[in-house]
Each structure stands twice: as C-alpha cells, then as structure tokens.
C-alpha positions in Angstrom: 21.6 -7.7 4.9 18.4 -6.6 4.4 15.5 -9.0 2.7 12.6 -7.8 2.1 9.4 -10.5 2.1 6.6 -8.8 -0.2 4.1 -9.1 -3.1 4.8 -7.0 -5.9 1.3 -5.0 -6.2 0.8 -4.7 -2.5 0.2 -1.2 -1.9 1.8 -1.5 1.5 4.9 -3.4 -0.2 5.3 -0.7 -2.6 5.6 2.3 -0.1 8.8 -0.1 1.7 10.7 -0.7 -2.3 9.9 3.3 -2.6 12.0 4.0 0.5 14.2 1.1 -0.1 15.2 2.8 -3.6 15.7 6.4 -2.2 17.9 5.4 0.1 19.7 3.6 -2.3 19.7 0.4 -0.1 20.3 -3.4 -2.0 17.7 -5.9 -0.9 16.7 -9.4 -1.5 13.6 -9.1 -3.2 11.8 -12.2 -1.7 8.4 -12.6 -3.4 5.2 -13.6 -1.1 2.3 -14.7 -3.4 -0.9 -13.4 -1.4 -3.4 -15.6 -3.8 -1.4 -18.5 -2.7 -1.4 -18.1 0.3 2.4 -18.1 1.3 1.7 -15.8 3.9 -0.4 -17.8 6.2 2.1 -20.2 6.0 4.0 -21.8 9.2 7.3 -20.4 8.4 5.8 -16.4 7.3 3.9 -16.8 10.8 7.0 -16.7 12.3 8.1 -13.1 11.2 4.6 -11.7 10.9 2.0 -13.3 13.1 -0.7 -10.9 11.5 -0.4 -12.7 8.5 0.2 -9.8 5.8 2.7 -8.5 3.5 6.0 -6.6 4.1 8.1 -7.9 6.2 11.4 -7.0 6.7 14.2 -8.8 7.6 17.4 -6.9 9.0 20.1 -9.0 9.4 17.8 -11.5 11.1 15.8 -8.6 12.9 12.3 -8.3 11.5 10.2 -5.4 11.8 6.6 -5.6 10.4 3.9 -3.3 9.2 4.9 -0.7 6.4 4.9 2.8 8.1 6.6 1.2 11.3 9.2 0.0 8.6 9.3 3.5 6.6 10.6 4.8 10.1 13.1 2.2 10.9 14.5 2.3 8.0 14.9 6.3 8.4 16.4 5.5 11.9 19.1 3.0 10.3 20.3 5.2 7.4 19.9 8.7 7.8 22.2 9.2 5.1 19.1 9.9 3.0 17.3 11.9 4.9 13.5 11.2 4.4 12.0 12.8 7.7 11.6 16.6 8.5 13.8 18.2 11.1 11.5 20.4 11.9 9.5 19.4 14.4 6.5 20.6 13.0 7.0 19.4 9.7 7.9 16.2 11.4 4.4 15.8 12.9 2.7 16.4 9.6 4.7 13.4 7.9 3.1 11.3 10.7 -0.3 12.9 10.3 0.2 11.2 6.7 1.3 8.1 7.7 -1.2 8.0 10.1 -3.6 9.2 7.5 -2.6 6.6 4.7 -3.4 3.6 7.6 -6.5 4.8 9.4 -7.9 6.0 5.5 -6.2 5.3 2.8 -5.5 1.5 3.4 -9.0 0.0 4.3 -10.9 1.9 1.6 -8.7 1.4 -1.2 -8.9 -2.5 0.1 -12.6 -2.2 -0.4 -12.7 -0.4 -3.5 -10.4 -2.7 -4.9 -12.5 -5.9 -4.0 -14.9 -6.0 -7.0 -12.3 -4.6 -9.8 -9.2 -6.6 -8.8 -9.9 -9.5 -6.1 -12.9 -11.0 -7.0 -11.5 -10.3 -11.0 -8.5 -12.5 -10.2 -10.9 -15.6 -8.6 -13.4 -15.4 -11.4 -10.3 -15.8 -13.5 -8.7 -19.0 -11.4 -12.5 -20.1 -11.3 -12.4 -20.0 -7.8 -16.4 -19.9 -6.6 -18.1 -18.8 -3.4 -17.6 -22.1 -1.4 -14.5 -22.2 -2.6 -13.4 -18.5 -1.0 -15.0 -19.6 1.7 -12.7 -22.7 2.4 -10.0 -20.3 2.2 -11.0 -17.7 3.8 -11.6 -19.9 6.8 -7.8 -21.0 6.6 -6.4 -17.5 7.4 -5.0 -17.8 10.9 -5.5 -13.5 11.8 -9.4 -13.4 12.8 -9.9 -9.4 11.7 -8.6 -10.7 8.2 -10.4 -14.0 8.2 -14.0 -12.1 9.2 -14.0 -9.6 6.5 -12.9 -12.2 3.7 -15.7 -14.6 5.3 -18.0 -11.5 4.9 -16.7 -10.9 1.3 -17.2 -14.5 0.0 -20.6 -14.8 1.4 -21.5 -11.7 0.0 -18.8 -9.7 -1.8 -18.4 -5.7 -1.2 -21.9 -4.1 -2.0 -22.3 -0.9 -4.0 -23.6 0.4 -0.6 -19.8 -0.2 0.9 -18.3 0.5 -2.2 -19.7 4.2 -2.4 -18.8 4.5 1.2 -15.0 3.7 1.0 -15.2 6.4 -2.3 -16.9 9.1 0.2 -13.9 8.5 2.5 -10.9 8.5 -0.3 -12.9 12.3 -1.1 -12.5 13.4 2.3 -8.8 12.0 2.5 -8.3 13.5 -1.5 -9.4 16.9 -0.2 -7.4 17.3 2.7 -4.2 16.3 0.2 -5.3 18.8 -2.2 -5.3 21.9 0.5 -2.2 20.6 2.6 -0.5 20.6 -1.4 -1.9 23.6 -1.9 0.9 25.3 0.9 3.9 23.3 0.0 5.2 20.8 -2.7 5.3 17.8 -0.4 2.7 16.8 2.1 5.0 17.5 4.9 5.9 20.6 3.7 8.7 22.3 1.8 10.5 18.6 2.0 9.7 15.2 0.3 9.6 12.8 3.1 8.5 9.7 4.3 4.6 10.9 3.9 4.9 11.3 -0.1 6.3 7.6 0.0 3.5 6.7 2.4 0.6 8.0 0.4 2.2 7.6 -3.5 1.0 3.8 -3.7 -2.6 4.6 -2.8 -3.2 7.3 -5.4 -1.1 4.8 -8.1 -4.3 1.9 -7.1 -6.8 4.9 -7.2 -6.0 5.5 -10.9 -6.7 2.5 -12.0 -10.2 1.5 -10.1 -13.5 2.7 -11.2 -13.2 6.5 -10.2 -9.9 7.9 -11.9 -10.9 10.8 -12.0 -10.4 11.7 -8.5 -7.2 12.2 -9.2 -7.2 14.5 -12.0 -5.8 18.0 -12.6 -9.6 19.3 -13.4 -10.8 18.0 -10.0 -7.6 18.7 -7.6 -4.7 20.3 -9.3 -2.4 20.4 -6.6 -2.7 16.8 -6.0 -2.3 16.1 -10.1 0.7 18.2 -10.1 2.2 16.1 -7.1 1.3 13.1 -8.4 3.6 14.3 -11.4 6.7 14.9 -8.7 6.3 11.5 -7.4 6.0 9.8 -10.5 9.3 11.4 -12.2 11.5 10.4 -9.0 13.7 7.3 -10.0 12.8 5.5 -7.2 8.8 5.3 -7.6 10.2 4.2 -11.0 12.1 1.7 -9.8 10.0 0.6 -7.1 6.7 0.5 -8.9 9.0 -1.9 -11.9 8.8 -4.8 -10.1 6.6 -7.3 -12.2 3.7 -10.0 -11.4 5.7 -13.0 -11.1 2.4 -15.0 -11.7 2.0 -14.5 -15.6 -1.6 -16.1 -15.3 -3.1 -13.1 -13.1 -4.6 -11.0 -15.4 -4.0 -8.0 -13.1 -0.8 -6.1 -14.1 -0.6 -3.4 -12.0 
C-alpha cells in the first residue's frame, strides 16, 4: 500500500501525485497542513526528521525527499516507464532533477514569501512576534534560521530580485535544452518534466508571469502546453486546499 503524507500546494508534493498519477498507482492521500504545523509534529518526525513535506509510505517503508521518491517509485513500477534508457538521456533527466533542487526549489520559496506566505499570516492575523514563536518551534535548524530571518525581517526586494535573476538563468537553459527535443530529457517525457512542471505552475502565478510566456521563451510555453494537457498533471494538480479559510487557491 502506498500513502502518501503531503500538502496539496507543495510544489514538491505535486511533482510525487504527478508521478503517482502516470503510473497509474492508488494512494492514500494523507493531508499534512504546513500552516499548522503537522509536520513538526512528534509522530511526522518519525518518517521525516527534516521536517518537510512528501513523505512516502511503502508498505511501511518510507522514503523522503521528492526527487529521491520520483526515482523509487521508477524502480518499483517500471511498468510505466518514466526514465530514459539511454544513458545519456538518462543523465539529462538527472541534470533536471538536480537542476529543479539546487535552483528551482529555493528561489521559487523566496519568491513566493511576500505573495503567498506572509499573504496567508496577514490573513490569520498572525504578526512578527508571533512568526517568530513559531518559527522558533521548528525542530530542522536550516528551516528554523531562514523563517527566524523571514519574520524578523521578511524577504527584501534585494533577495527577491535575486531568486528572479536565478529562475532566468534556470528559464533559459529550459528554453534551449526544449529547443532540441520535446521533453527536457530528450525525445521522451520522463521523470525531469514531472520534476520541473510544479515550479513553472507556482511561477505563473507570482509577480513575474511573464517569464513563462510564448513571447519571451516559446519553447518553454509550448512545453508548458504538453504538460498541462497530460491527464495526470490534471489529476495531480486537482487536489484542493482542504483549509477553506486560506485565501490561496492554488
């Protein structure tokens, strides 16, 4: 049995019910509110120690972090194949992986702070002492710094402009690599469209939608188009806010 533990806007969560749903593969959907805290809790501890969302539960196994759980679930069932054979086709769906960790993931987390973060606490009424108290609570240090950092003093335009400078660089190099096949690994959808999908899905909807846009980087709009009509983004990407108070719906 597989379950799933997740938050239903989590970028990283998303990319884990993409692959889920191309494989075809039931799941316990098992919903892990992030503005509640649930996984800092004792008992989510206990599968993930780093204290974020997916997790994945196999039958009692769990494997954690999303790309590590993109290729495990590729080693499970094969039967829908979602990694290159080639070998060198194999090594660009990891650059991508790679490339949607090391850039896509901590940039898209900043740029997201001011629009959709600190949005939801102004609308619980949380305030900066208040942040602080929780930030303080988060057991993994790396995550408890930066949100200590972010409630003293938020994400400046400074960092903000920044993390946009690095999703151009990363943007570019999708928009030539797409420019020599349909898929980012080449002539195959794989595990690197699922990887990077989620990212360009938050990027539409921050301040800068633009990067995305057939007029800036055509082969990257016309992608986004692929990955969008495929029945499992569609499926995946329908999973709702179960919190009907959050004013952020996507």
């Amino acid at each position: 049995m597989l379950t799933l533990h997740n938050y239903w806007s989590s970028v990283c969560s998303q990319k884990v019910r993409i692959c889920l749903a191309e494989k075809g593969l039931a799941f316990e959907n098992r919903h892990v509110n992030l503005f509640e805290f649930d996984h800092w809790r004792p008992e989510y501890l206990k599968m993930n120690p780093k204290a974020v969302v997916p997790a994945l539960d196999h039958d009692g196994r769990i494997v954690v972090e999303s790309n590590v759980i993109l290729e495990y679930l590729e080693d499970c069932f094969p039967q829908v194949r979602l990694r290159p054979e080639d070998a060198y086709a194999k090594t660009q769906m990891r650059l991508w992986l790679f490339n949607s960790e090391e850039i896509a993931h901590e940039n898209v987390n900043t740029c997201s702070y001011n629009p959709r973060h600190a949005a939801r606490h102004r609308a619980k009424g949380h305030t900066s002492d208040d942040l602080k108290r929780m930030a303080a609570g988060c057991p993994n240090p790396v995550i408890r710094n930066r949100l200590l950092h972010r409630a003293a003093f938020g994400v400046t335009d400074a960092e903000e402009n920044q993390a946009y400078e690095a999703l151009d660089f990363l943007l570019d190099n999708m928009e030539q690599t797409l420019g020599r096949g349909p898929w980012l690994a080449g002539a195959e959808y794989s595990l690197a469209d699922i990887a990077m999908a989620p990212f360009i899905n938050r990027i539409e909807v921050l301040k800068r939608p633009e990067m995305v846009e057939a007029a800036r980087r055509p082969n990257l709009a016309q992608w986004w188009q692929r990955i969008q009509a495929r029945p499992a983004y569609q499926q995946a990407l329908a999973v709702k806010n179960p919190d009907t108070s959050d004013p952020m719906q996507r």
